[in-house]
C-alpha positions as CSV (number, residue, x, y, z in Angstrom):
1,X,-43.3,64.2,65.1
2,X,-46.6,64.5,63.2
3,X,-49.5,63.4,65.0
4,X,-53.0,62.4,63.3
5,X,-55.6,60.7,66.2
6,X,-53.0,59.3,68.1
7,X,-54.2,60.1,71.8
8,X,-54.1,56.4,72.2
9,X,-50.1,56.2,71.9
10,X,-49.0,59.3,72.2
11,X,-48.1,59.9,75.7
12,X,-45.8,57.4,75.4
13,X,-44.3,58.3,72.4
14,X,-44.0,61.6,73.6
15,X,-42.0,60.1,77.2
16,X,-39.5,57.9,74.8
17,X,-37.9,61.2,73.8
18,X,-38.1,63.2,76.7
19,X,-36.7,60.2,78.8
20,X,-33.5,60.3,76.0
21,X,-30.2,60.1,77.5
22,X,-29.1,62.7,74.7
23,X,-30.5,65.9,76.3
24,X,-29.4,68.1,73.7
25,X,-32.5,68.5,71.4
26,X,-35.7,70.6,70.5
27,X,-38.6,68.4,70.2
28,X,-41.1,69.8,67.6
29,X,-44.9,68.3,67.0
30,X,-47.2,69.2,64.5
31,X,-50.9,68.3,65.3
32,X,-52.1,67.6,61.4
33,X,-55.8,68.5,62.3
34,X,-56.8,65.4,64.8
35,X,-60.8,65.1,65.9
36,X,-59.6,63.4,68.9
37,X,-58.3,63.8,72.8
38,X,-54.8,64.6,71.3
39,X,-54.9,68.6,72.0
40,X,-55.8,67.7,75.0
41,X,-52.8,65.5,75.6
42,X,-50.8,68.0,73.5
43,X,-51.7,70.7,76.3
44,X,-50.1,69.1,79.5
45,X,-46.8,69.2,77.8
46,X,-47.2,73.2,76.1
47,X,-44.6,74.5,79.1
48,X,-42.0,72.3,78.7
49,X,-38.8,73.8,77.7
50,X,-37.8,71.0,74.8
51,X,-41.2,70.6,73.0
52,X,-42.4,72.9,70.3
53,X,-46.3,72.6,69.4
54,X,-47.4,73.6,65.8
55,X,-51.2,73.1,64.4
56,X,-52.6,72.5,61.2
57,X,-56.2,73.7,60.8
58,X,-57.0,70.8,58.7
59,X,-55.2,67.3,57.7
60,X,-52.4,68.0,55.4
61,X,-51.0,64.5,55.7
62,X,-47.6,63.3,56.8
63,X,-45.4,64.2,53.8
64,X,-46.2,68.4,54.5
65,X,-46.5,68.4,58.5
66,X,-43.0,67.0,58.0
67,X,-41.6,69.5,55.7
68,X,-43.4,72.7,57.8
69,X,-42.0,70.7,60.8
70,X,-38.2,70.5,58.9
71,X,-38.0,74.1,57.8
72,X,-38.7,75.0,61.4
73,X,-35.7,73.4,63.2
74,X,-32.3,74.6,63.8
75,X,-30.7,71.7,64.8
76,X,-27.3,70.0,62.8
77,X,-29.3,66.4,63.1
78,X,-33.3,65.6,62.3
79,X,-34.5,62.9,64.0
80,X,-37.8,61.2,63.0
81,X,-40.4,59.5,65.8
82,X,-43.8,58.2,65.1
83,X,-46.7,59.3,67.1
84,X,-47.7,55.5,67.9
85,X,-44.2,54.3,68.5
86,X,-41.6,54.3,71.1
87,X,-37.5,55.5,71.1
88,X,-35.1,53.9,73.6
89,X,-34.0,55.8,75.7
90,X,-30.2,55.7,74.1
91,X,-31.4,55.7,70.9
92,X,-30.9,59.9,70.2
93,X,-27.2,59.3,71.9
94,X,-26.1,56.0,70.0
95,X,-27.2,57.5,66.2
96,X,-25.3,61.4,66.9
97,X,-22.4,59.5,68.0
98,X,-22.4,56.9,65.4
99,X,-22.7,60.2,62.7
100,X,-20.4,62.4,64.2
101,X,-17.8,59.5,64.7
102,X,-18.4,57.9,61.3
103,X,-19.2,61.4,59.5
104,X,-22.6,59.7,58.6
105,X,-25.3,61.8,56.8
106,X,-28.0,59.5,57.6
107,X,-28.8,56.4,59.6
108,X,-31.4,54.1,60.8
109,X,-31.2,51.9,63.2
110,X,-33.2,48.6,64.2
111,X,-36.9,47.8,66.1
112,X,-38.9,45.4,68.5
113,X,-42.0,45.1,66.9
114,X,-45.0,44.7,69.1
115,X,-43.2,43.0,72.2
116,X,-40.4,44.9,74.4
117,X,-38.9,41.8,75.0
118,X,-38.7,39.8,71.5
119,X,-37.1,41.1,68.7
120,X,-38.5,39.8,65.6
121,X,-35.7,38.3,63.2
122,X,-37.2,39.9,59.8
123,X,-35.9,43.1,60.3
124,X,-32.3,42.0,61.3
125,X,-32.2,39.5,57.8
126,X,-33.2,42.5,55.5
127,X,-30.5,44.8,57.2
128,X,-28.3,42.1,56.0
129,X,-29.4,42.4,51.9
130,X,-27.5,45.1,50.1
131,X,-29.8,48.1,50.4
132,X,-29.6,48.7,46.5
133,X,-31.0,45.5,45.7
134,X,-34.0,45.6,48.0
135,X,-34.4,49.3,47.5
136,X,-35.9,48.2,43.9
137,X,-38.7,45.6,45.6
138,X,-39.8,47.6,48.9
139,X,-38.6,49.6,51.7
140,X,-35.9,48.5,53.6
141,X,-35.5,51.2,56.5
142,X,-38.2,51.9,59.5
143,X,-39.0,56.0,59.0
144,X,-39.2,56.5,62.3
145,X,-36.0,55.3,62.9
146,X,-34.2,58.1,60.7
147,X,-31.7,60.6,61.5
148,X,-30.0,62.8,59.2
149,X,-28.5,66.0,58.6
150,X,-30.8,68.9,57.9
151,X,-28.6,70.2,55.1
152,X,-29.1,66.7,52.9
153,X,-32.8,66.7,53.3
154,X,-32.8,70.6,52.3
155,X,-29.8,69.3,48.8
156,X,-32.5,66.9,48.1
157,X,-35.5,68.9,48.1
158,X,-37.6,68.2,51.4
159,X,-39.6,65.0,51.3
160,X,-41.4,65.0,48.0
161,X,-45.0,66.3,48.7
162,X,-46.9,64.3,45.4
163,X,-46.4,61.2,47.6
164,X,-49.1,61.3,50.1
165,X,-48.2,58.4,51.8
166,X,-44.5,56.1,51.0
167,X,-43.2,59.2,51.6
168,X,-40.2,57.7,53.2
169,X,-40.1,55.4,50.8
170,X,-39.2,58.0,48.1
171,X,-36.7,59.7,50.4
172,X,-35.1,56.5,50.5
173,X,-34.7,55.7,47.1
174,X,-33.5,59.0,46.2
175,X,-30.8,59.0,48.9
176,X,-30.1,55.8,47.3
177,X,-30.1,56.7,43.9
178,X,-28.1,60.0,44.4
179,X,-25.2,57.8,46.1
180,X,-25.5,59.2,49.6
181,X,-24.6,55.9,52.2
182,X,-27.4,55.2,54.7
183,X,-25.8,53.8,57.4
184,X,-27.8,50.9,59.0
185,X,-27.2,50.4,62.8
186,X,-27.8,46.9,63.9
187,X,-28.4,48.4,67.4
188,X,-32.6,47.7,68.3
189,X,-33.3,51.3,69.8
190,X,-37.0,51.5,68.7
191,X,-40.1,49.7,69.3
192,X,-42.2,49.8,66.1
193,X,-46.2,49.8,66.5
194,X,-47.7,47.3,63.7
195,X,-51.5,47.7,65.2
196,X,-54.1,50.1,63.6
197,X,-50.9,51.7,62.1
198,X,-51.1,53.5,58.8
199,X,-49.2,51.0,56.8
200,X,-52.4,48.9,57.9
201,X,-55.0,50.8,57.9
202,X,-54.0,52.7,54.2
203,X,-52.3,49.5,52.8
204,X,-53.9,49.9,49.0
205,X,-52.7,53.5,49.2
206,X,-49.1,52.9,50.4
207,X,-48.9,50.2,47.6
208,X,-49.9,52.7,45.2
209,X,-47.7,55.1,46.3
210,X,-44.5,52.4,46.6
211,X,-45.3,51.3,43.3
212,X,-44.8,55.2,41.9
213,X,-41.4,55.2,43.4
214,X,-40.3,51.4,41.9
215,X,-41.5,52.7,38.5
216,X,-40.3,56.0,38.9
217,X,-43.7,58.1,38.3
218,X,-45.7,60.9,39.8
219,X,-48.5,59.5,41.4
């Protein structure tokens, strides 16, 4: 998890893994340079056993605080979790079983969005589209529902740092392109934040970016 101002959200994006039924993880956050009461949050948590705390003296941006984040871990599985969102509490235990069962590289899985109790229908009618159709228009997957093996992220290079932002995005569509199978779990196991988030706040920048990756350019 890379964190950028989120004091607002991120105590309880922080709880949402620690309250995971799957106990067997290392939880590492990288603080990309926030001016606001998140080292202070970050503090109350700096003795517990699961949580790793890096630093960045300045923003780097998502697409590096992931990688430094990546090269650090030793587990089989990386999950991702958004500093402003929220895991289920099975969520870690449903996606390692469904990989280890399946022998699945990579999966997502579904979200709430906004409301704990209403799941909105969008998400479940683009799972149903064949990935490698929609793949070509916009992103079909929620990043911080990802899990996949560390050794396929390290094949494929890391995410690609030139993309600033729809860096998951251009994960994707290599995975994609490069015939790896992302399996899609119809299972809701993560409440997605769509207020103040970055896809909001940085829209012209993320289109920008997504339109790099349709075209296939460096930005």
């Amino acid at each position: 998890m890379s964190i950028y101002n989120n004091s607002d959200t991120l105590d309880v994006a922080i709880q949402s893994i620690l309250n995971q039924t799957y106990k067997d993880f290392e939880f590492l956050i990288i603080d990309d340079g926030s001016t606001d009461d998140t080292q202070n949050i970050l503090d109350k948590y700096s003795n517990n056993e699961k949580i790793i705390i890096y630093s960045n003296k300045k923003n780097i941006g998502l697409t590096k605080s992931l990688n430094i984040l990546i090269k650090k871990t030793k587990g089989q599985y990386i999950a991702r979790q958004d500093a402003d969102d929220e895991s289920l509490p099975e969520r870690l235990d449903y996606q390692v079983n469904y990989m280890k069962k399946n022998h699945s590289k990579v999966s997502t899985t579904m979200a709430f969005k906004d409301v704990r109790k209403f799941l909105n229908i969008t998400p479940k009618l683009r799972f149903l589209i064949p990935v490698s159709l929609q793949i070509k228009i916009n992103n079909p997957f929620i990043h911080g529902t990802l899990m996949i093996k560390k050794d396929l992220l390290e094949d494929i290079g890391l995410y690609d740092e030139q993309f600033f932002y729809s860096q998951d995005y251009k994960l994707f569509y290599d995975l994609i392109n490069n015939k790896y199978k992302i399996a899609k779990l119809f299972k809701p196991l993560y409440i997605l934040n769509t207020k103040n988030n970055i896809s909001s706040l940085k829209s012209d920048e993320q289109q920008y970016f997504a339109n790099c990756v349709r075209k296939g350019i460096n930005p």
